[in-house]
C-alpha positions in Angstrom: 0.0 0.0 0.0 1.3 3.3 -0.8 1.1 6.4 1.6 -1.8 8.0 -0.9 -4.1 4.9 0.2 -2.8 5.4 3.8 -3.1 9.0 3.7 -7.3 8.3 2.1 -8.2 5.6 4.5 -7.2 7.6 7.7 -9.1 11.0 6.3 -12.3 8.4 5.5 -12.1 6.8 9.3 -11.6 10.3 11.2 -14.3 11.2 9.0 -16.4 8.4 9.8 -15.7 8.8 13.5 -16.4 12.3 13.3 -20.0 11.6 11.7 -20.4 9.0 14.6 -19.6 11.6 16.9 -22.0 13.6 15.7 -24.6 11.3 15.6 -24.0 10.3 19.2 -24.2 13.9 20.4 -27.3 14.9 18.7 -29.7 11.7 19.5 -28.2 11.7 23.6 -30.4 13.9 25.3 -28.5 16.0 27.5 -29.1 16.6 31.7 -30.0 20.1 31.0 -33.2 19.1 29.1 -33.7 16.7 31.3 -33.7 19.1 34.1 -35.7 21.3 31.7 -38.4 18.7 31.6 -38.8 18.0 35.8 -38.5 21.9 36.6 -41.5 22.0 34.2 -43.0 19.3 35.8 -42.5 21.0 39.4 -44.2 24.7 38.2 -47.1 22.9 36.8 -47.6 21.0 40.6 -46.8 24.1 42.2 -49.8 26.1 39.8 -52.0 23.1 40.4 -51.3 23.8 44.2 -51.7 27.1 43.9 -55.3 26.9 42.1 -56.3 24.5 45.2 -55.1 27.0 47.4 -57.3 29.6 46.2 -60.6 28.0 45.9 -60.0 26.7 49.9 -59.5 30.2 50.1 -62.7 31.0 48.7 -64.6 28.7 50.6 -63.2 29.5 53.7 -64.2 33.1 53.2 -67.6 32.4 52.3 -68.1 30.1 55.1 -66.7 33.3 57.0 -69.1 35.2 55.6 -71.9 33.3 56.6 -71.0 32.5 60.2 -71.1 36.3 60.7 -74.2 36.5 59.1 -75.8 33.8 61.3 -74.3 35.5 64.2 -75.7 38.8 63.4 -79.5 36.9 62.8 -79.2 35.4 66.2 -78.5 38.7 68.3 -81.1 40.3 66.4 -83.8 37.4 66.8 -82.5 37.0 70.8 -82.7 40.9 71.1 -86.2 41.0 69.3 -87.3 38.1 72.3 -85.8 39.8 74.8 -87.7 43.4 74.5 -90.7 41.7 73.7 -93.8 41.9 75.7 -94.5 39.0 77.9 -97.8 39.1 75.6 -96.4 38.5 71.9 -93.6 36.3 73.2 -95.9 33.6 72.7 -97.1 34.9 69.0 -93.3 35.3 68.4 -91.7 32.0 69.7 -94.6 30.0 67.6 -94.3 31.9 64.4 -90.3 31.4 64.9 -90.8 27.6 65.9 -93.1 27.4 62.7 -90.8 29.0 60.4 -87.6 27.2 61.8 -89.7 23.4 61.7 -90.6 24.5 57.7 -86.9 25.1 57.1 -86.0 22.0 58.4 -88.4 19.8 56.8 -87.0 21.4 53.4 -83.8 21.1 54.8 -84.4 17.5 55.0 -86.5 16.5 51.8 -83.2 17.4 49.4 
């Protein structure tokens, strides 16, 4: 063999080493993307969460809401029994038990 065959066979198997190189870096996927992928992951959790978070939040204001409402009902009702006249506290109490039994019964049928 002379040195020009030499010389062509070398060039062909860097080249071909260089092409496998290449082929070997572009199809390994590297930790960065990899990384990419679970930090992506982690923000949509973390949204998810966050979405959770806020409609507990909204519940638990409401619910809020509503407690002080009941509150407020009952002073009003127990100050409305309390300044009655010994007369209409019997009118009152029946017309509350009435309305209070109807509510229940409703209540109960759903």
């Amino acid at each position: 063999m002379n040195t020009k065959n030499i010389l062509i066979i070398a060039i062909i198997v860097i080249v071909g080493l260089l092409v496998f190189q290449q082929y070997l870096i572009r199809n390994s996927t590297p930790k960065e993307d990899i990384l990419f992928e679970k930090i992506n992951k982690l923000e949509l959790k973390l949204d998810s969460l966050n979405t959770k978070k806020d409609s507990i939040r909204e519940v638990v204001d409401s619910t809020h809401v509503k407690i002080v409402n009941n509150e407020n009902y009952y002073k009003e009702v127990v100050n409305t029994i309390m300044l009655q006249s010994t007369s209409s506290d019997s009118s009152f109490i029946t017309n509350y038990i009435r309305l209070h039994r109807s509510q229940r019964d409703s209540i109960n049928i759903r």
